[in-house]
C-alpha positions in Angstrom: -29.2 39.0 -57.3 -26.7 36.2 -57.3 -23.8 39.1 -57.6 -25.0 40.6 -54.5 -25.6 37.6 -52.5 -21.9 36.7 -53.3 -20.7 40.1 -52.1 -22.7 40.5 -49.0 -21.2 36.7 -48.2 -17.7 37.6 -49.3 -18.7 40.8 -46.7 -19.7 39.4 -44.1 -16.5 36.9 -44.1 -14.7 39.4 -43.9 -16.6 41.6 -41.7 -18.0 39.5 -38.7 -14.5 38.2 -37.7 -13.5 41.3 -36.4 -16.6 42.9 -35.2 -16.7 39.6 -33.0 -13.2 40.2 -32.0 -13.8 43.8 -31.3 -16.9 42.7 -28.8 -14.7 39.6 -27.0 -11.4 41.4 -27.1 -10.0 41.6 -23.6 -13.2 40.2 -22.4 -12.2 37.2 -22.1 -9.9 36.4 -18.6 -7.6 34.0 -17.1 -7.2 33.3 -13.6 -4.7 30.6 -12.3 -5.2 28.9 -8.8 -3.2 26.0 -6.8 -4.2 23.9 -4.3 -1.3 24.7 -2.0 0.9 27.1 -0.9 3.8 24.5 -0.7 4.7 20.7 -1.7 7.3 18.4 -1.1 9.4 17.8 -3.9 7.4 15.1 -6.1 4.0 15.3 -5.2 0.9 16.6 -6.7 -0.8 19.5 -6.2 -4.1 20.6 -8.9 -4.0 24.0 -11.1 -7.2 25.2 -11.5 -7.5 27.7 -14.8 -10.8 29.7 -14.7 -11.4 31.4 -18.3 -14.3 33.7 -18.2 -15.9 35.3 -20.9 -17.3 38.6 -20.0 -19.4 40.0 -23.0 -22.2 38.6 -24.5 -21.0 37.2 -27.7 -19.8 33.4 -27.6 -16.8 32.0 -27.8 -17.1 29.2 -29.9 -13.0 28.1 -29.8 -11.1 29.4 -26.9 -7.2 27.7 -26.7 -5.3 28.7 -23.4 -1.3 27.9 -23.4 0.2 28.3 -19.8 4.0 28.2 -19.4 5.4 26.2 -16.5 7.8 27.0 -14.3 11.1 25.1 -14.2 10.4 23.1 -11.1 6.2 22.5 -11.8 5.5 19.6 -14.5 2.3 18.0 -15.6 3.7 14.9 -15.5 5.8 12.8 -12.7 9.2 12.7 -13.5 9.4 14.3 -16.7 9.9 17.6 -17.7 6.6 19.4 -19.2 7.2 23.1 -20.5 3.6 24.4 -21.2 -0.3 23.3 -20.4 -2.7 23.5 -23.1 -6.3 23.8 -22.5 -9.2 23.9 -25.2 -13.0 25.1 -24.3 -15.6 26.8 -25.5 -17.7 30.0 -24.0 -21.2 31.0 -23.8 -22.1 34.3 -22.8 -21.2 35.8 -19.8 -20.1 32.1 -19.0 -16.6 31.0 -16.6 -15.0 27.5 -16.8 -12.8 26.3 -14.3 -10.1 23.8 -15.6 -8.0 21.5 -13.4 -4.7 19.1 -14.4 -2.0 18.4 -11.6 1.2 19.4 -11.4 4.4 17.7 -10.6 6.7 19.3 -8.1 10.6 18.6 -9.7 12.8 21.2 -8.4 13.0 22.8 -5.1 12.5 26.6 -4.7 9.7 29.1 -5.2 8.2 28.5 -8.5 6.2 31.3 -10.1 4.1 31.9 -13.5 5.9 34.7 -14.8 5.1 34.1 -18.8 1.5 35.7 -19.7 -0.9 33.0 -20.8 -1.5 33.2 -24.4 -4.8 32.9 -25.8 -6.4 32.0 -29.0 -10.3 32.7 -30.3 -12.0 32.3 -33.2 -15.4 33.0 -34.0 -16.5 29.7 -34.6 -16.2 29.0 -38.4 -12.4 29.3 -38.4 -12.1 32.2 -41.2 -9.8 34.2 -38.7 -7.7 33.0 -35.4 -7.2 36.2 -33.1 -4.5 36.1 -30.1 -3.6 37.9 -27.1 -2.3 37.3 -23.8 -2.9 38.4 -20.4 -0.5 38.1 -17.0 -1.1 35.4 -14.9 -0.2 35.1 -11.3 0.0 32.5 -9.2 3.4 30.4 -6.9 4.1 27.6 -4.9 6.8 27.2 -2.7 8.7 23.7 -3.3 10.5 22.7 0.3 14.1 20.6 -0.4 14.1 17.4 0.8 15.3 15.7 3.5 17.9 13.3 3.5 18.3 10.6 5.6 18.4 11.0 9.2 21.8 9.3 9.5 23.6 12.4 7.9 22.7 15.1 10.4 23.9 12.3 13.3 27.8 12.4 13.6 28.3 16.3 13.5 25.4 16.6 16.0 27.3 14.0 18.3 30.7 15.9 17.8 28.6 19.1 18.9 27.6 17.2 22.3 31.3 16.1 23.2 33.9 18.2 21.2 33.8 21.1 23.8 33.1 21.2 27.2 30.6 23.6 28.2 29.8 24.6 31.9 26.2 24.4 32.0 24.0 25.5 35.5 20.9 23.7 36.3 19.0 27.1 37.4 17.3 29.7 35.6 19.6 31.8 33.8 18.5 35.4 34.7 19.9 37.2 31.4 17.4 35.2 29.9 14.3 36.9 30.8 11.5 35.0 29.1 7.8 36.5 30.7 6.1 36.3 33.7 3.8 34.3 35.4 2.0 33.6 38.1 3.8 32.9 41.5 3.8 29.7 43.2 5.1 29.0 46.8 8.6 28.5 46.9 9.5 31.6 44.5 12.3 33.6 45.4 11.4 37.0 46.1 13.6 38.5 44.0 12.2 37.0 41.1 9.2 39.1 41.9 7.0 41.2 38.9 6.3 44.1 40.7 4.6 46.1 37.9 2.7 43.1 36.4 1.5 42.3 39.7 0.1 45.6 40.3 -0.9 45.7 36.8 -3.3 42.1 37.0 -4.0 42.0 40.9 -2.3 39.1 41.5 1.3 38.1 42.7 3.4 37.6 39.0 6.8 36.4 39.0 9.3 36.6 36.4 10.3 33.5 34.3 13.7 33.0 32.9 14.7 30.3 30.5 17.7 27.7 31.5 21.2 27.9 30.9 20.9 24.4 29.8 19.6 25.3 26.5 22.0 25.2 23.9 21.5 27.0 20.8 22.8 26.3 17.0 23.6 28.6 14.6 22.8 26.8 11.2 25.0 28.9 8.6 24.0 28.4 4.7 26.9 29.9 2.3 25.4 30.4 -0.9 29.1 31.4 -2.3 29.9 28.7 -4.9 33.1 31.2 -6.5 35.5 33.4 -5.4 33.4 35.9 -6.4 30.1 36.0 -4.5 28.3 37.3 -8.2 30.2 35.5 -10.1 27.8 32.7 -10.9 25.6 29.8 -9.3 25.3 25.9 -9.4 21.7 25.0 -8.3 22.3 21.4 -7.8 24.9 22.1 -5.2 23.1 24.9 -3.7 20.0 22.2 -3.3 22.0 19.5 -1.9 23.2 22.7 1.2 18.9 23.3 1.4 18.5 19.2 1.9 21.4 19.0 4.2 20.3 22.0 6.3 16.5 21.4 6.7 17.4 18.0 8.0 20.1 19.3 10.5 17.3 21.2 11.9 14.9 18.8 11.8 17.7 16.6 14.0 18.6 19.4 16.5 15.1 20.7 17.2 14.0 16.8 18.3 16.4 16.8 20.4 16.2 20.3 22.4 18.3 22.3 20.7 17.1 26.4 19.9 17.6 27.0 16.7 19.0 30.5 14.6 19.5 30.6 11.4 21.8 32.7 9.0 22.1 32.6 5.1 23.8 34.8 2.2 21.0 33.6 0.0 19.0 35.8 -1.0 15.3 35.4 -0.5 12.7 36.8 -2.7 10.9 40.2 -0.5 13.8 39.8 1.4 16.8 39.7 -0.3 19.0 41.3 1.9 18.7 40.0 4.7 21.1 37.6 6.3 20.0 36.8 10.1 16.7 35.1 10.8 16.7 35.5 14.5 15.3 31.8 16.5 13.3 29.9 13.6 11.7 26.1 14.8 13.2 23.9 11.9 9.5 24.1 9.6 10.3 27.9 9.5 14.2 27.1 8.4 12.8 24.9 6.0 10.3 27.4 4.3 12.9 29.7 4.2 14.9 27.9 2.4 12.2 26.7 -0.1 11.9 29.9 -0.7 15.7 30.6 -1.3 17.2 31.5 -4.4 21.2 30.0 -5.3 22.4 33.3 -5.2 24.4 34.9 -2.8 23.8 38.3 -1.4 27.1 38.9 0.0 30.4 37.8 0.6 30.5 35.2 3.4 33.5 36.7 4.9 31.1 39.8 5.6 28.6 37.9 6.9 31.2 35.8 9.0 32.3 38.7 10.4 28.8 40.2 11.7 28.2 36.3 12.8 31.0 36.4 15.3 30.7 39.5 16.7 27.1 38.8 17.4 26.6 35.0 18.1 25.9 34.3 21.9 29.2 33.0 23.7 29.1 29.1 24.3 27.2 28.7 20.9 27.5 26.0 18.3 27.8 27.4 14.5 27.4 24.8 11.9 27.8 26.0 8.7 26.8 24.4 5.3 29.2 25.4 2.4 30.8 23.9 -0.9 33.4 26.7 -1.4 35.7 28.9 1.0 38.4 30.8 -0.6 41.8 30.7 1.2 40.7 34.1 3.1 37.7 32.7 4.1 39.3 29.3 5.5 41.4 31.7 7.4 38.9 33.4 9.3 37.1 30.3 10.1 40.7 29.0 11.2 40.9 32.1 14.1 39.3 30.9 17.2 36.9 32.2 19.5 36.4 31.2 23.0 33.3 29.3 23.6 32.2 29.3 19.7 32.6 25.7 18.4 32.2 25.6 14.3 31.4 22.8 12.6 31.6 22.5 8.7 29.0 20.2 6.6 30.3 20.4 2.8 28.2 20.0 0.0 28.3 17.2 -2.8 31.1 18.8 -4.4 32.8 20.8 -1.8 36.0 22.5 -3.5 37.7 22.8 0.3 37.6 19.0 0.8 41.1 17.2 1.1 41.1 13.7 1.9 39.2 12.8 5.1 40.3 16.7 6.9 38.0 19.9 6.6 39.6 23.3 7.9 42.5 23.1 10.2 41.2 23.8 13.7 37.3 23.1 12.6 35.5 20.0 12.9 34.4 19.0 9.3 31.5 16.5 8.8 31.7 14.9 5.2 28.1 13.2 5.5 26.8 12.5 1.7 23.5 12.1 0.7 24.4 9.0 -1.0 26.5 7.6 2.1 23.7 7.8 4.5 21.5 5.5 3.0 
């Protein structure tokens, strides 16, 4: 009797470890959640791990390792590579987790690593493990600098060229209609959205007086455009940039931005159209430190299309000599203005491009 009580134990080790398995296997799930779409760089935002057991077994041990992303860390300042997480499972029972997380880096950070689970039946004779894919991102935006750097290119903007500017509506630049006050000229009058509404509509045209910037990211950092990347410098370009728009939009200035960089379920795309300087800012949270193109291609497409009387600034660490070239040929009524990087490779003493206004503003020099 003793015999058989000894096998049927010896059995049952054996055997209930994976008949438990076989009932909780892929039953139990992972869901990640953030508290926020984006985050400035440094600040806190809460994960939320739900881990839900779906059959009707318990899970007596339930261990849930979640990689980070490079730019997300679980704690300030320091760099965390995983989140571990230990519960347990009733039947048919969920648990929701939360930790925070760290924003370090700019850019969009995703969880692309499956979470790895590990269960065991409660008595520890056998540790299963799977994992399952996770999905979840936040967008981290780059950070401004200080104010002072976006001022003295801005100011060479306002008196470097002089620009005849009229203090009437501009009539290419139809903008809607609406309706029509004494003193309109009749010439300005919406004949088919006034029969259309039943009222007198006029058209309404932006001024003249508005000015608009091109804000120009190169994401080239080599000769070749493939060739390689250095995110630190291509970080610096996203700081400098979303406070250059910051700076122009306060003060009146419409706003287009272009970029080589490519940005992810975009990635070819180059020209943004008009963006208020929150959308420039998103968009290049969201950019990558890789270049999509040659700038000398998208340079080209730039200056056949840019509207005359325009500024271009453009935010760059590297030009090759064919490059500097073409921004050396002028155009009548485009003024270019450079903003170098950190570690610009084009800088030579105090002068940027012959024939282009070159700011040399430094993170570290503006404060």
């Amino acid at each position: 009797m003793l015999t058989l009580l000894s096998i049927s134990l010896v059995a049952m080790a054996w055997l209930w470890p994976r008949l438990w398995y076989r009932f909780v296997n892929q039953r139990v799930t992972v869901h990640l959640t953030l508290s926020h779409r984006y985050a400035e760089l440094g600040t806190a935002v809460t994960l939320e791990c739900e881990v839900k057991n779906q059959a009707w077994l318990p899970c007596p041990s339930v261990e849930v390792v979640i990689d980070l992303p490079d730019g997300l860390s679980a704690h300030p300042g320091k760099r965390t590579g995983s989140l571990r997480f230990r519960t347990y499972l009733l039947p048919r029972q969920s648990v929701r987790l939360r930790t925070k997380c760290y924003a370090q880096a700019r850019g969009l950070q995703q969880f692309r690593l499956p979470a790895m689970l590990s269960l065991n039946e409660g008595f520890g004779l056998r540790t299963f493990f799977h994992s399952q894919d996770v999905v979840a991102e936040i967008v981290v935006l780059p950070a401004y600098v200080d104010d002072h750097a976006a001022s003295p290119a801005a100011k060479a903007l306002n008196g470097s060229l002089e620009l005849f500017r009229w203090l009437h509506p501009d009539e290419s630049l139809f903008r809607g209609v609406r309706p029509y006050q004494y003193g309109d000229p009749i010439k300005h009058m919406a004949w088919r959205a006034s029969a259309t509404t039943g009222q007198w509509m006029v058209k309404q045209y932006s001024s003249s007086t508005e000015t608009t910037v091109y804000l120009v990211l190169n994401a080239q950092l080599f000769d070749i455009h493939w060739y390689g990347t250095r995110k630190d410098e291509f970080d610096a370009l996203a700081s400098l940039a979303a406070t250059y728009a910051r700076w122009f939009e306060s003060r009146g200035f419409r706003l287009q931005f272009v970029a080589n960089a490519l940005i992810p379920r975009d990635p070819l795309r180059q020209f943004h159209g008009p963006q208020s300087a929150m959308g420039i800012r998103l968009l290049l949270g969201r950019a990558e430190a890789y270049a999509n193109s040659d700038f000398s291609d998208l340079w080209r497409r730039l200056r056949a299309t840019a509207n005359p009387h325009s500024h271009v600034v453009v935010f760059a660490s590297h030009f090759t000599p064919a490059q500097l070239a073409m921004i050396r040929q002028p155009r009548m009524g485009l003024d270019v203005t450079v903003v170098p990087g950190p570690t610009a490779t084009f800088r030579n003493g105090s002068q940027g491009p012959a024939g282009v206004h070159a700011d040399h503003t430094r993170k570290e020099g503006a404060q």
